[in-house]
VOPASE-997794 format. One record per residue (C-alpha): residue in three letters; x, y, z. Coordinates in pm, whole numbers, padded with zeros to 5 digits, always signed. Layout:
% residues N
ALAXYZ...
***
This chain:
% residues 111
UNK+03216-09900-06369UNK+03395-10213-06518UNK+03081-10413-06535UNK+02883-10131-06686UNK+03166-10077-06947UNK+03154-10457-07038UNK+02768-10462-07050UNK+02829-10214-07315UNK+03112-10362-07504UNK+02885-10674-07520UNK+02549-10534-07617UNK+02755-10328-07885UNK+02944-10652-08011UNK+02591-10844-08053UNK+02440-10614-08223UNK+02740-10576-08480UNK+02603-10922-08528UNK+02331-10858-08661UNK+02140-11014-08310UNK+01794-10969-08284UNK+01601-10944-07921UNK+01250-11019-07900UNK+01148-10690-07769UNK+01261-10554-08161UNK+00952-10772-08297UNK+00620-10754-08065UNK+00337-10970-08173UNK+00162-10805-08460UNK-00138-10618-08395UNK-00358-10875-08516UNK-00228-11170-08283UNK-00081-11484-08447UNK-00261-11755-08579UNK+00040-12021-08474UNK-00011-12188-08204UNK+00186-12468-08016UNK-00044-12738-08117UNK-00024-12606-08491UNK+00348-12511-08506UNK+00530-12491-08171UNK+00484-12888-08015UNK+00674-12956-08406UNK+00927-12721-08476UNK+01058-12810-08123UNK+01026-13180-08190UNK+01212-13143-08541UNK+01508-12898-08458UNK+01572-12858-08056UNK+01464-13206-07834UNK+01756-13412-07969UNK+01978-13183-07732UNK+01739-12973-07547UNK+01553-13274-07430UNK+01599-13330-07042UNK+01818-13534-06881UNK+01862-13733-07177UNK+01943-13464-07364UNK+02290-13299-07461UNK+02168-12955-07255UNK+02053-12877-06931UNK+01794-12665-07078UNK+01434-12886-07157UNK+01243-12755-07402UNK+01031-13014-07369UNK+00697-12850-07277UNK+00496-12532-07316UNK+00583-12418-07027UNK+00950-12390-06987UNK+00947-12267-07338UNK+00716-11978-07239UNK+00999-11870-06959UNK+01288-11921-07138UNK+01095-11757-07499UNK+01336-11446-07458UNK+01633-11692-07484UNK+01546-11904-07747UNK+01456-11566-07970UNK+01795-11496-08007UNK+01964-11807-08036UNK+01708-11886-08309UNK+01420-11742-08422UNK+01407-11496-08698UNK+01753-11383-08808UNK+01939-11530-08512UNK+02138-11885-08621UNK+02273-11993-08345UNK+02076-12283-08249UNK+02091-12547-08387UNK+02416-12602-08470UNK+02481-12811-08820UNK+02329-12927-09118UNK+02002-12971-09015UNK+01865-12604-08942UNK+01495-12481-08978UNK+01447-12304-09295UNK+01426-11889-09260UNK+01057-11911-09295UNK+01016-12130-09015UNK+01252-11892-08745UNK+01053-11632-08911UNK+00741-11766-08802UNK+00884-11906-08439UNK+00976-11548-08374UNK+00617-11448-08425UNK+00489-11709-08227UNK+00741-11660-07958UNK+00704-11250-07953UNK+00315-11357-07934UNK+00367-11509-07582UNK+00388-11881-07723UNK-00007-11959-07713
***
């Protein structure tokens, strides 16, 4: 009963936040046209590899490659795609359009 009651008391505090989950924002019904050659490879490169970057990195997690992006998309939606600012931390944060468009691309399944 305590763990359901603190699943609650969590899922109620995040979305106070304003917290978006992927699952709010499917793919549009007409696909995407971003892909990871044409947006994902870059925005990764620009805002996440300096610490998400293997075992030279500052994190454990790699997002390094298409594929551990694909299984960890869910994760990376709400630390920082669309209205969700968590990631990266600092000065040097994609601009709104850009989280708007990695949620798209991530919702899309991250072609």
């Amino acid at each position: 009963m305590r763990k359901v009651l603190f699943v609650a008391m969590v899922a109620a505090a995040l979305a106070a936040c304003g917290w978006e989950d992927m699952s709010d924002y499917p793919c549009p019904p007409g696909g995407t046209t971003l892909t990871y050659d044409n947006f994902g490879k870059q925005f990764f490169q620009n805002y996440c590899v300096t610490c998400h970057g293997g075992p030279n990195g500052y994190s454990s997690r790699a997002f390094t490659d298409i594929d551990t992006i694909r299984v960890q998309a869910a994760e990376i939606f709400k630390n920082a795609a669309r209205d969700n600012t968590t990631m990266p931390p600092g000065p040097y944060d994609p601009p709104q359009a850009e989280r708007y468009e990695l949620g798209e691309w991530l919702s899309c399944g991250a072609p």
